[in-house]
BAMAR-679524 format. One line per field, with one value per residue (C-alpha): residue number from 1; residue in one letter; x negated, z, y. Coordinates in nm, 2 decimals, decimal comma. Each point is the difference from the previous one (the first is absolute). Example, Ala and Ser with C-alpha at 12.3 -4.5 7.8 and 13.67 -1.06 7.14 Angstrom:
# BAMAR-679524
k: (1 | 2)
r: (A | S)
east: (-1,23 | -0,14)
up: (0,78 | -0,07)
north: (-0,45 | 0,34)
***
This chain:
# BAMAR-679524
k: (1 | 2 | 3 | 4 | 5 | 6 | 7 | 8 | 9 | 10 | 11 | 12 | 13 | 14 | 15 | 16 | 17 | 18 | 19 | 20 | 21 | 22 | 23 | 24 | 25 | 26 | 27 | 28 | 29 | 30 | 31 | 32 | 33 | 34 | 35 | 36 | 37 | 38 | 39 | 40 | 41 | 42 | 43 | 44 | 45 | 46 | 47 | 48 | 49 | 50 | 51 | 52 | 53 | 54 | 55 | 56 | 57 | 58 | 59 | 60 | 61 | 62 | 63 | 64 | 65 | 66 | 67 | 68 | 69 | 70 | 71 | 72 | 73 | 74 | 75 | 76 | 77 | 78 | 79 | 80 | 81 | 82 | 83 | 84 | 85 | 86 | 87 | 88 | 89 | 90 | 91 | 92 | 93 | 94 | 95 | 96 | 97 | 98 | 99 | 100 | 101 | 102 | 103 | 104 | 105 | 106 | 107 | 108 | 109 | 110 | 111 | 112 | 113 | 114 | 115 | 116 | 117 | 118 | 119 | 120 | 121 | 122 | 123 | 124 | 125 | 126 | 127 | 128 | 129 | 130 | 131 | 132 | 133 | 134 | 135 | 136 | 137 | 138 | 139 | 140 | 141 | 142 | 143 | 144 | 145 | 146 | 147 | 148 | 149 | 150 | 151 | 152 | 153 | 154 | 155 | 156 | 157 | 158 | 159 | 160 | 161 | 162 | 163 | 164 | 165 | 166 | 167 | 168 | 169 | 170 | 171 | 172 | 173 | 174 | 175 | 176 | 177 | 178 | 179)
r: (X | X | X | X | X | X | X | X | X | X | X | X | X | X | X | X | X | X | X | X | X | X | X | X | X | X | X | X | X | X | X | X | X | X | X | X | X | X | X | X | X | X | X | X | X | X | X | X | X | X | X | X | X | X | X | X | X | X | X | X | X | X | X | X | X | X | X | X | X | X | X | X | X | X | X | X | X | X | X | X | X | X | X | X | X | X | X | X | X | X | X | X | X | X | X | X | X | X | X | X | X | X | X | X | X | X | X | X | X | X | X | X | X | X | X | X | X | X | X | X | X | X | X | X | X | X | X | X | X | X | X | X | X | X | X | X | X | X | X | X | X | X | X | X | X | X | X | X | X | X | X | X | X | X | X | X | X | X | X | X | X | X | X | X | X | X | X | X | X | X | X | X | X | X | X | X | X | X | X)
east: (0,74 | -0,03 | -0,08 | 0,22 | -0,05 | -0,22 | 0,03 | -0,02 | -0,12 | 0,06 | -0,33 | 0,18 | 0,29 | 0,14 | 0,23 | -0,16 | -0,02 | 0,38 | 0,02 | -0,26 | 0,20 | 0,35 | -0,16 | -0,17 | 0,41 | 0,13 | -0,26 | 0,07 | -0,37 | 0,00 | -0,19 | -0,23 | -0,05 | -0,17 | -0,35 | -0,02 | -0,31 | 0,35 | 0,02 | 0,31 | 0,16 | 0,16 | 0,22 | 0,17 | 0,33 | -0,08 | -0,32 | -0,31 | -0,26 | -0,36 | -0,25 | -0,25 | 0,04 | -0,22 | 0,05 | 0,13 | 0,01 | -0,01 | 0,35 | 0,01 | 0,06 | -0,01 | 0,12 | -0,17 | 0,31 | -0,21 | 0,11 | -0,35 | -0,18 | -0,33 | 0,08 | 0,20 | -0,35 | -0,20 | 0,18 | 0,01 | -0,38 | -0,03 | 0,22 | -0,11 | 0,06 | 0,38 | 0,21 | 0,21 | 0,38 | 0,18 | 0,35 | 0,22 | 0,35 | 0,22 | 0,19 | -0,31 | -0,06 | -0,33 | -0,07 | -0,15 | -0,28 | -0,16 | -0,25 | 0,05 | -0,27 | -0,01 | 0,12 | 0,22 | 0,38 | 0,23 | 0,31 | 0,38 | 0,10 | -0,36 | -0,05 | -0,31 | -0,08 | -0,16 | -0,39 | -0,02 | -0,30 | 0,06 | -0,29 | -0,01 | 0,13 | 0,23 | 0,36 | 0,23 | 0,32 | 0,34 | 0,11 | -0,35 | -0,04 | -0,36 | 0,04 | -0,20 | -0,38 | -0,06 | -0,30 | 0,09 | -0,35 | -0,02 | 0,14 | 0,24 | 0,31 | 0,28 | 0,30 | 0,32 | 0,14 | -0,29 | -0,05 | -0,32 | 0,02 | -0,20 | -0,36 | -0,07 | -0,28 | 0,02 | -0,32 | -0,05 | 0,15 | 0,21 | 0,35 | 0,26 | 0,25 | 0,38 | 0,17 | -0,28 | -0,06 | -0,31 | -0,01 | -0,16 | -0,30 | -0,17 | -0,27 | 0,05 | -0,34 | -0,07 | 0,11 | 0,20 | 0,36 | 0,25 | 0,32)
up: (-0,07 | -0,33 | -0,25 | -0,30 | -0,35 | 0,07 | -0,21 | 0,05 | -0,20 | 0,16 | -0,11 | -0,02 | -0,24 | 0,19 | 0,26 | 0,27 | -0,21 | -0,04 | 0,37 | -0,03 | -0,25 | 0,19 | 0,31 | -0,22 | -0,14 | 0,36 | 0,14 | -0,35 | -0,10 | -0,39 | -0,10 | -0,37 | -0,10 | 0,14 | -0,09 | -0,05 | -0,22 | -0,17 | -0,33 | -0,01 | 0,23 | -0,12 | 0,22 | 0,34 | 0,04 | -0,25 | 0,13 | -0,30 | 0,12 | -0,11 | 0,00 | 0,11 | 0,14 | 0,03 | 0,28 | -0,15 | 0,32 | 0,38 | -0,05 | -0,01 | 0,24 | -0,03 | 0,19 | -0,10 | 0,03 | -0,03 | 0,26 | 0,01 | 0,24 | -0,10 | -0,35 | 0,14 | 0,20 | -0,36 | -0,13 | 0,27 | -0,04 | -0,38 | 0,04 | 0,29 | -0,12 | -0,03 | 0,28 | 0,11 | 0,10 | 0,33 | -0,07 | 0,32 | -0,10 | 0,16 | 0,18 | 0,16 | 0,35 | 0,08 | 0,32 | 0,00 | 0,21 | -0,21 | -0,26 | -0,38 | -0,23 | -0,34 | -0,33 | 0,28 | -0,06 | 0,22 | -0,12 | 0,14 | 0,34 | 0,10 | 0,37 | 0,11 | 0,38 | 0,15 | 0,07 | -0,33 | -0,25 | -0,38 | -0,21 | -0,36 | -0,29 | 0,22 | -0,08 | 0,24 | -0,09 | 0,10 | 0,30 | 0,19 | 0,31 | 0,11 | 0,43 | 0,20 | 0,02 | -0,34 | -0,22 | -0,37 | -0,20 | -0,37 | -0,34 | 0,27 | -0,10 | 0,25 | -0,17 | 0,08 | 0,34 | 0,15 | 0,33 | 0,13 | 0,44 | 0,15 | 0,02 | -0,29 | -0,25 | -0,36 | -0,15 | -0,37 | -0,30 | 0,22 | -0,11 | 0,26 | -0,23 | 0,07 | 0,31 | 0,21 | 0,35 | 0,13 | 0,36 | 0,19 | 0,09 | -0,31 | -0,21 | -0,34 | -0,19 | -0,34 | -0,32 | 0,19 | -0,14 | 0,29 | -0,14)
north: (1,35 | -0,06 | 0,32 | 0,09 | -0,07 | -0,33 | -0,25 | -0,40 | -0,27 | -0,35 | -0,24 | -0,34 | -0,07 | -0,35 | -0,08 | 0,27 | 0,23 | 0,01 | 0,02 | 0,34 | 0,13 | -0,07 | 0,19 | 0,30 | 0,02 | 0,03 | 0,23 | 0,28 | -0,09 | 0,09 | -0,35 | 0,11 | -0,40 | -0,31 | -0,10 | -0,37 | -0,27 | -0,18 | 0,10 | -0,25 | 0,29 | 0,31 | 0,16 | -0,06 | 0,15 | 0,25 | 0,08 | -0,04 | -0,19 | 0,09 | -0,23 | 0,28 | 0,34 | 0,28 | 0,24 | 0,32 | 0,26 | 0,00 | -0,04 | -0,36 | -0,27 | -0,35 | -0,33 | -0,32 | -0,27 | -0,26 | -0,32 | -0,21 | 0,22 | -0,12 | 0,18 | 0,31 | 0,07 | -0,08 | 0,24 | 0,28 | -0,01 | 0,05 | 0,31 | 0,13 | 0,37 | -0,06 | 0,14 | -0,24 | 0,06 | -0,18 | -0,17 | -0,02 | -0,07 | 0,24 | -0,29 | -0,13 | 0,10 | 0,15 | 0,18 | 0,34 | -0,15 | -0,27 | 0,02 | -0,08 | -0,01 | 0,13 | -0,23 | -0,19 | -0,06 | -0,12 | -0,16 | 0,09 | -0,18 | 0,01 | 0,11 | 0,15 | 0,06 | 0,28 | -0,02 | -0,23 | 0,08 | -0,18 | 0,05 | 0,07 | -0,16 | -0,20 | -0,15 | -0,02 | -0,23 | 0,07 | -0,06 | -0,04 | 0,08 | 0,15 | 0,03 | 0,25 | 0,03 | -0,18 | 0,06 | -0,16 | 0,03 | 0,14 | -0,23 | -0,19 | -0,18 | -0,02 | -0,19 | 0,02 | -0,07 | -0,02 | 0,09 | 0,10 | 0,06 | 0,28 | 0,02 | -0,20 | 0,10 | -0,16 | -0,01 | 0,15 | -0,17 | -0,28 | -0,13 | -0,03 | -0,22 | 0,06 | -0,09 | -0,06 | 0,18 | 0,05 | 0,00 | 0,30 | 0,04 | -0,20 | 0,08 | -0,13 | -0,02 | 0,20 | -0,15 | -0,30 | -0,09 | -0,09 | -0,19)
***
């Protein structure tokens, strides 16, 4: 459960950090700015972006909307003192009995089956479907409709590209991209 009077500041100021922002709207999250390198980028749908941002208070938390998951891990590490905030869309189906790490989002239409762990920093597309018994490593991508079976374990960093199933029982190695 999330604690009142947090605020969020999005690092990323592109096309998923729209997305972040879009979620943050539909779960109430106050959002205080996104943090992005652009200086050709001032705001996103009102929201200033700074091009640095020093943490104020404990009551901040950030989400790093950053789609390269080489980079979105880069830039977990250099701020490992943030605490970092889990988007999953209200319309996205989660069970009670899987496992979401932290800095994860997962996207409306998503469906996530019991048993499942996702590890951190992950993104989870709309309309994905994550069967039983699945282990999806840290900094994974899982596009959209993508269905991944049961007893599957994605290894860190991987890209499952849209519309692609992976059957079950696979092992898909770290860092791979699957199209």
């Amino acid at each position: 459960m999330r604690k009142k009077n947090i605020m969020l500041y999005i690092y990323g100021a592109t096309a998923h950090a729209k997305t972040a922002v879009d979620v943050a709207e539909d779960l109430a999250i106050e959002i205080g700015g996104l943090i992005d390198k652009s200086l050709l980028i001032e705001d996103v749908f009102d929201y200033e972006v700074q091009l640095h941002h020093q943490v104020k208070d404990t009551e901040e938390d950030f989400f790093v909307a950053v789609k390269n998951p080489g980079l979105r891990e880069r830039i977990v590490s250099e701020n490992a003192d943030w605490n970092f905030q889990t988007l999953i869309h209200p319309k996205a189906y989660v069970s009670k009995r899987a496992e979401i790490g932290e800095g994860t989002i997962i996207l409306p239409g998503a469906s996530i089956a019991p048993d499942v762990q996702i590890g951190n920093h992950c993104i989870i597309a709309g309309s994905a479907v994550i069967e039983s018994n699945t282990v999806i490593e840290d900094f994974v991508n899982i596009g959209p409709n993508v269905s991944v079976g049961a007893n599957v374990l994605v290894g860190r960093g991987s890209e499952i590209k849209a519309n692609t199933r992976i059957e079950d029982e696979e092992t898909i190695p770290k860092e791979s991209v699957i199209a």
